[in-house]
VEXRO-678818 format. One line per 8 residues: their letters; for each residue x, y, z of N, C-alpha, C. Coordinates in steps of 0.2 Angstrom, whole numbers, plus 2048, in hexadecimal, padded with zeros to 3 digits. Layout:
// residues N
A	X Y Z X Y Z X Y Z; ...
This chain:
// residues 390
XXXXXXXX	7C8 86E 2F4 7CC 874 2F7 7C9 877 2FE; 7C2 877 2FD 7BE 878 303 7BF 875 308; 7BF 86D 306 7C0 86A 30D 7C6 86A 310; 7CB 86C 30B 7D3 86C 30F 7D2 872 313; 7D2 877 313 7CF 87D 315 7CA 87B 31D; 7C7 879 31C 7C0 877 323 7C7 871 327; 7CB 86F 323 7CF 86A 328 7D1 86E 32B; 7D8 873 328 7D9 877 32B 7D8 87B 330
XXXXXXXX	7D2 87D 330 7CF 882 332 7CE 87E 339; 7CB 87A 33A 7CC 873 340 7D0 872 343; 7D7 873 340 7DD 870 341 7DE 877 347; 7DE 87D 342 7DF 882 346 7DB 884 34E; 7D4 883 34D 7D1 883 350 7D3 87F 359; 7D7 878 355 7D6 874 35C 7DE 876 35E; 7E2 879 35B 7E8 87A 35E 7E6 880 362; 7E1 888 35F 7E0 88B 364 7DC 889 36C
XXXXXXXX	7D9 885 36A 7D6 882 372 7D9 880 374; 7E2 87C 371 7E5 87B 376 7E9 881 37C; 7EB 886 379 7EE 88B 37A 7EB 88F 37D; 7E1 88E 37E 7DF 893 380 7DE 891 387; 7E0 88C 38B 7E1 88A 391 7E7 886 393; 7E8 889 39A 7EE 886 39B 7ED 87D 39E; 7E6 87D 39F 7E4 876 3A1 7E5 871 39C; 7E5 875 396 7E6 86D 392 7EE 86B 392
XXXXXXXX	7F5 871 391 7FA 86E 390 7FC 86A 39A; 7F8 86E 39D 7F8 86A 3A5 7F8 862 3A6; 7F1 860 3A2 7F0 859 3A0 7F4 857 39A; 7F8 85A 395 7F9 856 390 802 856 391; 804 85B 396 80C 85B 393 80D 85A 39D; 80B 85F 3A0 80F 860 3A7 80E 859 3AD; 806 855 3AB 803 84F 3B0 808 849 3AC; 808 849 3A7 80D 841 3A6 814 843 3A7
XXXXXXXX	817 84A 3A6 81F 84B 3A8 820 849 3B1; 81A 84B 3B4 81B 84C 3BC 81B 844 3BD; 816 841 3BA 817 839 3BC 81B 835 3BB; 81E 834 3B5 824 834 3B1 82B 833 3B6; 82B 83A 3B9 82F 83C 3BD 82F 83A 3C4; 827 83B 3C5 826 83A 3CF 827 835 3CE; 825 82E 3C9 827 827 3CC 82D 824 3CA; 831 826 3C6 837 823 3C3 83C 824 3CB
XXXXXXXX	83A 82B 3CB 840 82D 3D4 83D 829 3DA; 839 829 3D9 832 823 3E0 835 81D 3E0; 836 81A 3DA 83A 814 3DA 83F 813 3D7; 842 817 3D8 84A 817 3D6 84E 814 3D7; 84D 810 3DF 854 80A 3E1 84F 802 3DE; 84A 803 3D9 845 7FD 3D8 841 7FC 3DD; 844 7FA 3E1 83F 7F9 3E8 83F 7FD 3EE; 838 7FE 3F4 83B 802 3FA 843 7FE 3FE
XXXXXXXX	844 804 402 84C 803 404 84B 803 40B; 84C 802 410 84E 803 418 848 806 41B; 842 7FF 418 83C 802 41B 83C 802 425; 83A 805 427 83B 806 42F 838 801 432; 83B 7FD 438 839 7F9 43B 83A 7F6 440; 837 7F4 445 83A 7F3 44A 83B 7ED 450; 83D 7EA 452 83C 7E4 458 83D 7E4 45F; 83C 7E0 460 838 7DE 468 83D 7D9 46B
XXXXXXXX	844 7D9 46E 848 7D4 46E 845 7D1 477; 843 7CC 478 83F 7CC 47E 845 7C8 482; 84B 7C5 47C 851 7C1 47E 858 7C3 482; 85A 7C9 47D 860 7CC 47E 865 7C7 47E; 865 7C3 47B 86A 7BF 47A 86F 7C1 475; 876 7BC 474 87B 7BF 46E 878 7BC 467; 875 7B6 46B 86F 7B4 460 86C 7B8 45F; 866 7BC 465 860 7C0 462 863 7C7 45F
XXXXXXXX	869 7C7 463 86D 7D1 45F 871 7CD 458; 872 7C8 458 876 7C5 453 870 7C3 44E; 868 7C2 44E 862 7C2 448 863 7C8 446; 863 7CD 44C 860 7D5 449 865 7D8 447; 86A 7D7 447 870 7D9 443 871 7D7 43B; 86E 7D1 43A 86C 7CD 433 864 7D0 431; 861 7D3 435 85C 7D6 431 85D 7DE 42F; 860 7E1 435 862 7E9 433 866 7E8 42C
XXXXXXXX	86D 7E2 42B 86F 7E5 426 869 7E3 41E; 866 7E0 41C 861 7E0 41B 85E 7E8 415; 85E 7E6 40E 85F 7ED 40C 857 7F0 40C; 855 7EB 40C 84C 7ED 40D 848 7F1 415; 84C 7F0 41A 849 7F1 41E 850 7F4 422; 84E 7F8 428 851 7FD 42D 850 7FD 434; 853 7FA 43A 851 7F8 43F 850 7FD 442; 84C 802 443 84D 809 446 84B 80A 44E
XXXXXXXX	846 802 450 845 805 458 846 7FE 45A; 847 7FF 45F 84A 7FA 467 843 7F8 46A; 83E 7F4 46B 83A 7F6 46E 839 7F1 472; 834 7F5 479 835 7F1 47E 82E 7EB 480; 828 7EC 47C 823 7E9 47B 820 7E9 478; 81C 7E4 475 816 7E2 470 812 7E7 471; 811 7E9 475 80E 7EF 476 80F 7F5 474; 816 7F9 475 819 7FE 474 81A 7FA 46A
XXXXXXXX	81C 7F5 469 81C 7F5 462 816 7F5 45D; 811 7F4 45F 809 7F5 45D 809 7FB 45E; 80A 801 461 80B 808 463 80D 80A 45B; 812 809 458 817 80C 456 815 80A 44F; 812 805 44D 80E 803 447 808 807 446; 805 809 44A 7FE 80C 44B 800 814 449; 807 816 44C 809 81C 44C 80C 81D 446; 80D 819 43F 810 81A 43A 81A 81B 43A
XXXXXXXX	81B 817 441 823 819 440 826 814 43F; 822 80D 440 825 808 43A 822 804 439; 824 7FF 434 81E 7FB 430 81C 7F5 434; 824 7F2 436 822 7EC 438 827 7EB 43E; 826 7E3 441 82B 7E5 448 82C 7DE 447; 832 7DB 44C 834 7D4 44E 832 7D1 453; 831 7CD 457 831 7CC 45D 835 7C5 460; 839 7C7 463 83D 7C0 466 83A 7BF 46D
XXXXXXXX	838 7BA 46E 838 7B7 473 83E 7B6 479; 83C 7B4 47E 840 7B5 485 843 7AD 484; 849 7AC 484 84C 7A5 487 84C 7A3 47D; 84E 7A7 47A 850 7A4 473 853 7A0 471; 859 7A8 475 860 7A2 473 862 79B 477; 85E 79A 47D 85E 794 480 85B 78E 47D; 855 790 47A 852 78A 478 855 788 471; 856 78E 46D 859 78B 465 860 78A 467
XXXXXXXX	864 787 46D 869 783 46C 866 77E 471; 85F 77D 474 85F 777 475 85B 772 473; 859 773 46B 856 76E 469 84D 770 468; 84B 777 46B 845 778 46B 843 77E 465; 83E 77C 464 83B 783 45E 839 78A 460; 83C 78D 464 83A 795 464 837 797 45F; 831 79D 460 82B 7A0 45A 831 7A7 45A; 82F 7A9 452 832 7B1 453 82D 7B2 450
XXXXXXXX	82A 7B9 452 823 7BB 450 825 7C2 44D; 820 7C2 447 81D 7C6 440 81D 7CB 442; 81B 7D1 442 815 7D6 440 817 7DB 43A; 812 7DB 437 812 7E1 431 80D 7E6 42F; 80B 7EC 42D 807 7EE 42C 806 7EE 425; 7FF 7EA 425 7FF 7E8 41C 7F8 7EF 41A; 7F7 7F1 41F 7F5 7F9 41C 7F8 7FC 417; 7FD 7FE 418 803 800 414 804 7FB 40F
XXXXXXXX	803 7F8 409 805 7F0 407 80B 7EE 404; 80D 7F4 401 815 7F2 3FD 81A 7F2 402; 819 7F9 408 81E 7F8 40D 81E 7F2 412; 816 7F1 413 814 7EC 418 818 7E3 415; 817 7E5 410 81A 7DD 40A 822 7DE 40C; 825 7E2 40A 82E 7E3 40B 82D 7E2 410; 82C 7E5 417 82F 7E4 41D 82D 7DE 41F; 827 7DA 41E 826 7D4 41F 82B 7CE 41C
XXXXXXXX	82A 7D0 415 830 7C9 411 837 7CC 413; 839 7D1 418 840 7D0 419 83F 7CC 421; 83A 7CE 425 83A 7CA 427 838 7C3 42C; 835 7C1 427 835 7B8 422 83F 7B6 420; 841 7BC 41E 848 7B9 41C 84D 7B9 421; 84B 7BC 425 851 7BD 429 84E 7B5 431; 848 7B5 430 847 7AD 434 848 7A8 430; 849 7A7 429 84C 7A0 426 852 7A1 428
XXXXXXXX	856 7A7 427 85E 7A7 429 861 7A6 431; 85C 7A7 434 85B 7A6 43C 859 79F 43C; 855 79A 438 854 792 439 85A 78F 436; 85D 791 430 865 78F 42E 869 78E 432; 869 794 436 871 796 43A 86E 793 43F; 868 791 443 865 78A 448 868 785 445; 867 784 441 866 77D 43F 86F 77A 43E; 873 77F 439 877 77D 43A 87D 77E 442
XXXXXXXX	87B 781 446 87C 782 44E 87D 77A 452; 877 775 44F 874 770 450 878 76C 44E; 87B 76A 448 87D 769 442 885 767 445; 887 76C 447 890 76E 44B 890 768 450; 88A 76A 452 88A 766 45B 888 75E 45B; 887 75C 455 886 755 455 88B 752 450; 88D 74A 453 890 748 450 891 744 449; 895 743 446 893 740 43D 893 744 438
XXXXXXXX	88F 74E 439 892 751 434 897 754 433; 898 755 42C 89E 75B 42B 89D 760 428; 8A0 766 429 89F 76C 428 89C 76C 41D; 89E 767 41C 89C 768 414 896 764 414; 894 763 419 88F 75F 417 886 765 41A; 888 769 41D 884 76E 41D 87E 76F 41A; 882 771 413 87E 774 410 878 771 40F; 87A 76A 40B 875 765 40A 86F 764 40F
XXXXXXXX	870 764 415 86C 765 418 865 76C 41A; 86A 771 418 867 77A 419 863 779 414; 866 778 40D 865 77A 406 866 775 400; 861 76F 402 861 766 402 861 76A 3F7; 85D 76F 3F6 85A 772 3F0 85C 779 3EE; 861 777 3E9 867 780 3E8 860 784 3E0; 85C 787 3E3 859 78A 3DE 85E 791 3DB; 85D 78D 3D2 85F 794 3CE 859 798 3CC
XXXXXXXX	859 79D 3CE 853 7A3 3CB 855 7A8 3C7; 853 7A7 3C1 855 7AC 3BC 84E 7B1 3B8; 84E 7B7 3BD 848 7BB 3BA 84A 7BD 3B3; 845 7BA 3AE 844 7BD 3A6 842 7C4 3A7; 844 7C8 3A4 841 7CF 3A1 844 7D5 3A5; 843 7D2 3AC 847 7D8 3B1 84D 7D2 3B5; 852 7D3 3B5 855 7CD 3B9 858 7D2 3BF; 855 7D8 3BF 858 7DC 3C5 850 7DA 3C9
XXXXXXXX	84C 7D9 3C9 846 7D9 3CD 847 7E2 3CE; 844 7E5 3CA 843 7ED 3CA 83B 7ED 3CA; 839 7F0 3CF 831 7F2 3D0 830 7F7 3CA; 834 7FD 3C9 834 803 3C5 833 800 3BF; 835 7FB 3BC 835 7F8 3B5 830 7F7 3B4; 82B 7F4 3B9 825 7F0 3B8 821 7F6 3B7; 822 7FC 3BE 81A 800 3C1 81B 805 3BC; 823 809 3BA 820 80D 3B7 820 80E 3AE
XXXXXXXX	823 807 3AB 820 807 3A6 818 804 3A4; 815 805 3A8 80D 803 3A6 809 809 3AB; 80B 80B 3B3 808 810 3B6 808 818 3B4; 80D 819 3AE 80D 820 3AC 809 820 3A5; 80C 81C 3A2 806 81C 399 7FE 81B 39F; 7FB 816 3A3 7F5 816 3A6 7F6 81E 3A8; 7FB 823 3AA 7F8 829 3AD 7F6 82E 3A6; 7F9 82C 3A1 7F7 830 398 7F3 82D 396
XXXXXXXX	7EF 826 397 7EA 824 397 7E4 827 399; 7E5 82A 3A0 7DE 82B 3A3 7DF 836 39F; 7E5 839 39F 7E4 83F 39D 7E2 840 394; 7E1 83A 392 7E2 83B 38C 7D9 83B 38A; 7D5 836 38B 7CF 835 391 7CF 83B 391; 7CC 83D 397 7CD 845 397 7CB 84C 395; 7D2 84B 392 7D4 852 38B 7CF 851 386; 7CE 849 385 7C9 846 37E 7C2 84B 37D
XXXXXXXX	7C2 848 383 7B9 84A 385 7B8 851 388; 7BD 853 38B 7BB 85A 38D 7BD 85F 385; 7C1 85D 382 7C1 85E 37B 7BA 862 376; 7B6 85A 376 7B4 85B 373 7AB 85D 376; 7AB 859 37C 7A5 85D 380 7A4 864 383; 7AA 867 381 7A9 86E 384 7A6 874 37C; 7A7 871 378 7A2 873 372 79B 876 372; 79A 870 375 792 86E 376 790 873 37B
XXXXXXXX	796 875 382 794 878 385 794 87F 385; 79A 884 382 79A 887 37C 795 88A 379; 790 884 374 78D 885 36F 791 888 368; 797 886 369 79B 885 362 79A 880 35E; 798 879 360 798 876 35C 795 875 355; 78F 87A 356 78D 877 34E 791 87A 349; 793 880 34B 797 884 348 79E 880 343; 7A2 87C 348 7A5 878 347 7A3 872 341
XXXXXXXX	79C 86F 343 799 869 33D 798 86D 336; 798 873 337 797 878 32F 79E 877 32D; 7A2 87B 331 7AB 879 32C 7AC 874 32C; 7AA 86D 32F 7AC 866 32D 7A8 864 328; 7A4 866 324 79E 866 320 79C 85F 322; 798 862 327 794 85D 32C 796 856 32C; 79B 854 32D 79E 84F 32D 7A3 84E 335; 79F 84B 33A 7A3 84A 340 7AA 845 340
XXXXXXXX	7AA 841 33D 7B1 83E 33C 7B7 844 33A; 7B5 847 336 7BB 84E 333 7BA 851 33B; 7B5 856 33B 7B3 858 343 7B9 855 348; 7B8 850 34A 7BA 84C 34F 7C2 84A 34D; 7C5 848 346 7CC 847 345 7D0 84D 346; 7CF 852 343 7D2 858 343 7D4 85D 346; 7CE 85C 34C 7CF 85F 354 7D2 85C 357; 7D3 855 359 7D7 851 35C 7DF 852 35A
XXXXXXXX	7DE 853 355 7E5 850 351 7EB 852 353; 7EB 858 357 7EE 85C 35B 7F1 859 362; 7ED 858 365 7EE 852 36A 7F0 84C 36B; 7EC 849 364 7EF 843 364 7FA 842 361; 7F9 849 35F 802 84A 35E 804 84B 363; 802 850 36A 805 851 36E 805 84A 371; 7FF 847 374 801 842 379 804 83B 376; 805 83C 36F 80B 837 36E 812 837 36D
XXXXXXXX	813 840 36D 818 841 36D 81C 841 376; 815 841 379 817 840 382 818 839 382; 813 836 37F 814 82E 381 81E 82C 37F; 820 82F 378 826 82D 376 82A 82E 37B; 82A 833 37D 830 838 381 82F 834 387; 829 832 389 82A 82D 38F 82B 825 38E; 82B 823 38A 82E 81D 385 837 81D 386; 838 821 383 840 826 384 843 826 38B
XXXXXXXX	840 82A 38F 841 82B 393 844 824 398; 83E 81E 39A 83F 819 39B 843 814 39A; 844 812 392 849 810 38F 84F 811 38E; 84E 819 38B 856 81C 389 85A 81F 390; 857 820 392 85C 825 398 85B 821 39F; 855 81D 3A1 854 81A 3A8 859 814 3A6; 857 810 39E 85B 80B 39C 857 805 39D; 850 806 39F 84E 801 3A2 84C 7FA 39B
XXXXXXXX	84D 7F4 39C 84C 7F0 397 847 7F1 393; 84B 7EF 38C 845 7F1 386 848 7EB 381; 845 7E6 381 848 7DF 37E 844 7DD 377; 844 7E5 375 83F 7E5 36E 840 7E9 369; 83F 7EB 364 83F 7F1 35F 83B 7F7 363; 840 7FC 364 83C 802 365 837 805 364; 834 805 35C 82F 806 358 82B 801 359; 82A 7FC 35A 827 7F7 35F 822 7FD 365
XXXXXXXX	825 7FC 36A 821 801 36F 81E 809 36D; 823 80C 366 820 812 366 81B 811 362; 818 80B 35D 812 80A 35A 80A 809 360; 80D 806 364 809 806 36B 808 80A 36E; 80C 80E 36F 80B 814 373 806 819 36D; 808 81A 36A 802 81D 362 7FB 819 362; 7FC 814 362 7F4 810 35F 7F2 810 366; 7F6 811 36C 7F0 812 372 7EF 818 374
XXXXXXXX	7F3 81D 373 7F0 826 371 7EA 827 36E; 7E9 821 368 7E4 822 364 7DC 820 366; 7DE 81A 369 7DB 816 36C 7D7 818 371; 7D9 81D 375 7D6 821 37B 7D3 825 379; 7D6 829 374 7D1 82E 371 7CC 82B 36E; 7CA 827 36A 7C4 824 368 7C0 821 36E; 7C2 81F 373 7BF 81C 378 7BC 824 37B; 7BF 82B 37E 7BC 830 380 7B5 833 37C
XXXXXXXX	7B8 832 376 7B1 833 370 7AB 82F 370; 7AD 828 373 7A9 824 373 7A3 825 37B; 7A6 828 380 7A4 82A 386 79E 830 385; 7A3 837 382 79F 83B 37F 798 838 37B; 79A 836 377 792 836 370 78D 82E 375; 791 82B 37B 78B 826 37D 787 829 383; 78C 830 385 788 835 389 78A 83C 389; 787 840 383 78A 846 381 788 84C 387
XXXXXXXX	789 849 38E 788 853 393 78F 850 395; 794 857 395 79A 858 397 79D 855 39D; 797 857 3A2 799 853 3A9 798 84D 3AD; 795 849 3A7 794 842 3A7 799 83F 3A4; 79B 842 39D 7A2 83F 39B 7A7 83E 39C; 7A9 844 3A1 7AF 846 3A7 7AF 83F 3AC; 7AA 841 3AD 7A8 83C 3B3 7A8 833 3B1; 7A5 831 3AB 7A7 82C 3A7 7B0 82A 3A6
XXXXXXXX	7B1 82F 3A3 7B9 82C 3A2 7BE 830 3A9; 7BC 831 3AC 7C0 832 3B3 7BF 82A 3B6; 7B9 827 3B6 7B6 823 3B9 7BB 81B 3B7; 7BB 81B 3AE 7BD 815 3AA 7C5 817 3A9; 7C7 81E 3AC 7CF 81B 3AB 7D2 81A 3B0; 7CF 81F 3B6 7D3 81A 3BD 7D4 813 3C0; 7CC 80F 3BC 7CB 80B 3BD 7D1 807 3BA; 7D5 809 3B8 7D9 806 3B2 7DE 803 3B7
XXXXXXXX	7E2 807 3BC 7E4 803 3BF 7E5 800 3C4; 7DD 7FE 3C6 7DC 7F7 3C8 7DB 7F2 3C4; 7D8 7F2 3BF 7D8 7EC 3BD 7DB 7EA 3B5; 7E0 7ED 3B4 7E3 7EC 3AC 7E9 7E6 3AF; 7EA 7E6 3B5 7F0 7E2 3B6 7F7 7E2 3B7; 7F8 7EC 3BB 7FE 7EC 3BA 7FF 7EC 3C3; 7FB 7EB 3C7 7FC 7E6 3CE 7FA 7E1 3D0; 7F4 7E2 3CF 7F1 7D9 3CF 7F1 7D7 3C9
XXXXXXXX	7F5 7D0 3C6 7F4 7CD 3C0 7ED 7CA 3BF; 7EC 7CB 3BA 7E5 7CB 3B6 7E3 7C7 3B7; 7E5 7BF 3B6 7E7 7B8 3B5 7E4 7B7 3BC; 7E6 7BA 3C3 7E4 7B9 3CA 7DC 7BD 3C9; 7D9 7BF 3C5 7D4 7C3 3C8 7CD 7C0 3C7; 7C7 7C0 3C6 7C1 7BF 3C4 7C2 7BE 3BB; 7BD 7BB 3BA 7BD 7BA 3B4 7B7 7BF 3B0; 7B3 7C2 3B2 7B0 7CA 3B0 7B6 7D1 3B3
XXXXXXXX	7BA 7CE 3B5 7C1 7D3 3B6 7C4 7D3 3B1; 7C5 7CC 3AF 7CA 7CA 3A9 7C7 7CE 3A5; 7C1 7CB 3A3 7BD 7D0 39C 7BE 7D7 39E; 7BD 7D9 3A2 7BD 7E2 3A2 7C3 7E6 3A2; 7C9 7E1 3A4 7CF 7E2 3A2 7D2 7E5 39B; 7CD 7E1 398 7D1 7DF 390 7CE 7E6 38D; 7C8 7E8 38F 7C4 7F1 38D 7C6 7F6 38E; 7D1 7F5 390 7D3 7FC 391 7D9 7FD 38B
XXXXXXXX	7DA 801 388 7E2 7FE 385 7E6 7FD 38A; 7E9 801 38E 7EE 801 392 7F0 7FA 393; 7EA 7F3 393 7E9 7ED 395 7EF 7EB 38E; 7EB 7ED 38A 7EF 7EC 383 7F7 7EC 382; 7F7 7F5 381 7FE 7F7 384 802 7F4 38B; 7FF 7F2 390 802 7ED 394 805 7E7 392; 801 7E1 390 803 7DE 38D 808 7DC 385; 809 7E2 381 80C 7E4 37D 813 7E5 381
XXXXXXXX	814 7E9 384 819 7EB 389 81D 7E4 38C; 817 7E0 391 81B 7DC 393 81D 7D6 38D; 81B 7D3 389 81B 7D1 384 825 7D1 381; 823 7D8 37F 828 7D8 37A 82E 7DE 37F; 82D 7E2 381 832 7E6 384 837 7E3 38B; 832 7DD 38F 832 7D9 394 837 7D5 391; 832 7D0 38D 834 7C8 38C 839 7C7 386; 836 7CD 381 83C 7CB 37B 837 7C5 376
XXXXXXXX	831 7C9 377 82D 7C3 371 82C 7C6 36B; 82A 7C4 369 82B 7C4 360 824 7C9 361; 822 7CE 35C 81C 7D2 35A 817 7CF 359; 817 7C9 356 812 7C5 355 80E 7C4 35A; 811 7C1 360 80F 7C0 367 80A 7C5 36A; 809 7CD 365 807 7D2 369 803 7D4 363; 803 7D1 35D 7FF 7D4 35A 7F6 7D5 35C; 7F3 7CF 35F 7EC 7CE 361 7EC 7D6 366
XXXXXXXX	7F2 7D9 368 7F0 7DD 36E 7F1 7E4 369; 7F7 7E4 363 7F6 7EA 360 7EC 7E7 35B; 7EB 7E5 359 7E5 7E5 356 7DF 7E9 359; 7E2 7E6 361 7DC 7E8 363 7DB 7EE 365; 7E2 7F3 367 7E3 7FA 368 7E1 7FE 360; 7E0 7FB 35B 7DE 7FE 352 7D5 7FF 354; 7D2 7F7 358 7CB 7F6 358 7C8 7FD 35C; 7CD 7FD 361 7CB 803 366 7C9 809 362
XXXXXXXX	7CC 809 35F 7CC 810 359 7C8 810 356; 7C3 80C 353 7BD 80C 351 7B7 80A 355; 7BA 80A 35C 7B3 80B 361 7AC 810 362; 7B1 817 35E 7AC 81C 360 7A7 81D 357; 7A9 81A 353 7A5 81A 34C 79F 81A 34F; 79A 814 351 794 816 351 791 81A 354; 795 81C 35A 791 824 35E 793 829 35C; 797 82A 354 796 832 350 78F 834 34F
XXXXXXXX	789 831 34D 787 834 34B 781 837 352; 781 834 358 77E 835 35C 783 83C 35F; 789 83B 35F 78F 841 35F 78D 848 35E; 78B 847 356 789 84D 34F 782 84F 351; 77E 84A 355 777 84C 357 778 853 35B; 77B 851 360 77D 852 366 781 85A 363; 785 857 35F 788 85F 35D 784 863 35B; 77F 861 357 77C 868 352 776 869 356
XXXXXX	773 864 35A 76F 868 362 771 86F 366; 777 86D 366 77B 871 36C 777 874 373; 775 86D 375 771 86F 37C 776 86C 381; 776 870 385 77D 86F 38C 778 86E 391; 779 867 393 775 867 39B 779 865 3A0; 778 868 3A5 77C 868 3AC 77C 862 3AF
C-alpha cells in the first residue's frame, strides 16, 4: 500500500512540474502542432510550383519564343525576366530574384533547320538545392522537347518518312513508370511523415533530460529517491509517465492528422504505425536518461541531446539514403529510433509489406528502451549527491 501511494505521489508530482511551466507544454503540445502544420502547408501542392526564372534569348526568333513558351507553361518553373545578358542574368541569381536562367544562342533557329547542333546553356543555383534541382530538371526538359521538336523538323524535310513513323525514331523506347507507395510523386509524403515524428524526437530528448536533470539542480532529488523507496526505475517511470502519455497522444493526432484528414497513403494497419510511434516515444525517453546518468550536469545533457537529435536529420535517411552514405554513417544511422520508425513507415505504410518485414526495426526500438538500465545506478548516485555543477 505504501508503494502504491510513493507511485502516486510521483505521478502527481511530475504532472505538477508539467504545469508549473509553460515551457514544457511549449515543447510537448505547441512545437510538434506548428510543424505539423508549417510543413503539411510548405508542401501542399507536393512539390515547389512556378519557381522564378529566367532567359537570355540572344535569338529572337519564332523557335526561341516558341522553347520559351514550352518552358513558361511548365508547372515547376515561372518565366519571370526577359534578360538581356549573361551578365545582367548572373546579376539576378546573385540578387535572389531567380534561381536559374536559359540562354539561347544567336542564329539558333538558323542552325537547328540547317542540320547544325546549337548549345542551349544551363544555369541554376544549386545554393538553394531543392529549388536549384526543380528549376534545373525543368530545364533539362524543356531542351529534350526542343531536340524532339529538331529532330522531328528534320524528319518532315526528308524524304522516305511518314509521319507515323516518328515516333519510333524520338522514342525508339516507350518507358512505363509506375511509382509504388506514392504514384502521385508527393514530396509531403515522404518529408513530413519522417521530418515531423524527427521534430517529437528531438523535443522529447529534451523534456527527457531537463526532466529529470533539473532535480539535481533543484536539490529535490533525493527527496524524490525516499518516496520511490530508493528505487530509480519507479523514480524515473512515474515521473515520465506523464509525458510519455502526452507525447504519444501528440505522435497519434499527428498519425491522424497525415493519414485521416491529409489522406496521405497508409498501405497498412493503422495500429501498425501507432505501435511505432509508442515504442519510439519510449525509446527516446530511455535514450535521454541514458544521456543524463552517462553525464549527470544539466547543461551537458541539454547540450548532449540537442547535439544527438538534430543530428537526426542528416543522417537517419530521410534526404540522403543511407545505402548512398559512408558505411560508419550506416552504423550511426541505425542509433536513432527515428531510423527505425523511418524504416517501419516506409516499409509498411509506403510499400504495403507484411509486419514481419519490420519486425527487426520494431525490436530494436523495445532494445532502445533498455539502453538507459545500466546507467540507473550512476543516475541514483548522482541523485542522492545532489551536487549541481555549472
Amino acid at each position: 500500500m505504501a508503494i502504491e501511494k510513493g507511485n502516486k505521489r510521483l505521478l502527481i508530482l511530475g504532472l505538477k512540474q508539467l504545469i508549473s511551466s509553460p515551457t514544457y507544454l511549449l515543447c510537448m503540445l505547441v512545437v510538434p502542432i506548428i510543424c505539423a502544420l508549417f510543413f503539411t502547408f510548405l508542401m501542399y501542392s507536393g512539390s515547389p510550383q512556378r519557381l522564378p526564372i529566367g532567359v537570355v534569348d540572344n535569338d529572337r526568333s519564332k523557335t526561341s519564343r516558341s522553347l520559351i513558351r514550352n518552358l513558361d507553361s511548365m508547372s515547376e518553373v515561372d518565366v519571370v525576366a526577359d534578360l538581356e545578358s549573361f551578365y545582367q542574368a548572373n546579376q539576378y541569381i546573385k540578387e535572389n530574384k531567380i534561381y536559374a536562367f536559359m540562354q539561347i544562342p544567336e542564329n539558333f533557329e538558323r542552325d537547328l533547320t540547317s542540320n547544325k547542333t546549337p548549345e542551349i546553356g544551363f544555369f541554376s543555383n544549386e545554393a538553394y538545392y531543392v529549388p536549384g534541382l526543380f528549376s534545373s530538371k525543368a530545364l533539362k526538359m524543356s531542351g529534350v522537347l526542343a531536340n524532339g521538336n529538331a529532330v522531328k523538323t528534320v524528319l518532315e524535310q526528308k524524304d522516305g518518312y511518314y509521319p507515323y513513323q516518328y515516333n519510333s525514331v524520338l522514342q525508339p523506347i516507350i518507358l512505363d513508370v509506375n511509382p509504388l507507395g506514392n504514384p502521385w510523386v508527393n514530396y509531403s509524403v515522404y518529408i513530413c511523415n519522417v521530418f515531423v515524428p524527427a521534430v517529437l524526437q528531438l523535443m522529447i530528448l529534451l523534456v527527457t533530460v531537463y526532466t529529470l536533470g533539473v532535480k539535481i539542480k533543484n536539490h529535490t532529488s533525493r527527496r524524490l529517491l525516499v518516496i520511490a523507496k530508493k528505487s530509480m526505475f519507479r523514480l524515473i517511470v512515474f515521473t515520465l509517465l506523464p509525458q510519455t502519455f502526452i507525447f504519444t497522444l501528440m505522435g497519434w493526432c499527428i498519425n491522424l492528422y497525415l493519414w485521416g484528414i491529409l489522406q496521405f497513403p497508409l498501405n497498412t494497419a493503422l495500429w501498425h504505425m501507432l505501435l511505432a510511434t509508442f515504442l519510439m516515444v519510449t525509446a527516446c525517453q530511455s535514450i535521454g536518461v541514458f544521456m543524463l546518468g552517462t553525464i549527470p550536469i544539466l547543461r551537458l545533457g541539454m547540450s548532449s541531446a540537442s547535439l544527438y537529435g538534430v543530428l537526426a536529420f542528416s543522417v537517419v535517411g530521410m534526404s540522403l539514403p543511407s545505402m548512398a552514405m559512408y558505411a560508419p554513417l550506416r552504423f550511426i544511422s541505425m542509433l536513432y529510433p527515428i531510423r527505425h520508425y523511418f524504416m517501419i513507415y516506409s516499409n509498411q505504410a509506403l510499400n504495403g509489406l507484411s509486419i514481419w518485414y519490420s519486425l527487426y526495426h520494431y525490436l530494436a526500438l523495445v532494445l532502445f528502451f533498455t539502453i538507459s538500465f545500466p546507467l540507473m545506478p550512476r543516475l541514483k548516485k548522482a541523485y542522492y549527491e545532489q551536487i549541481y555543477k555549472l
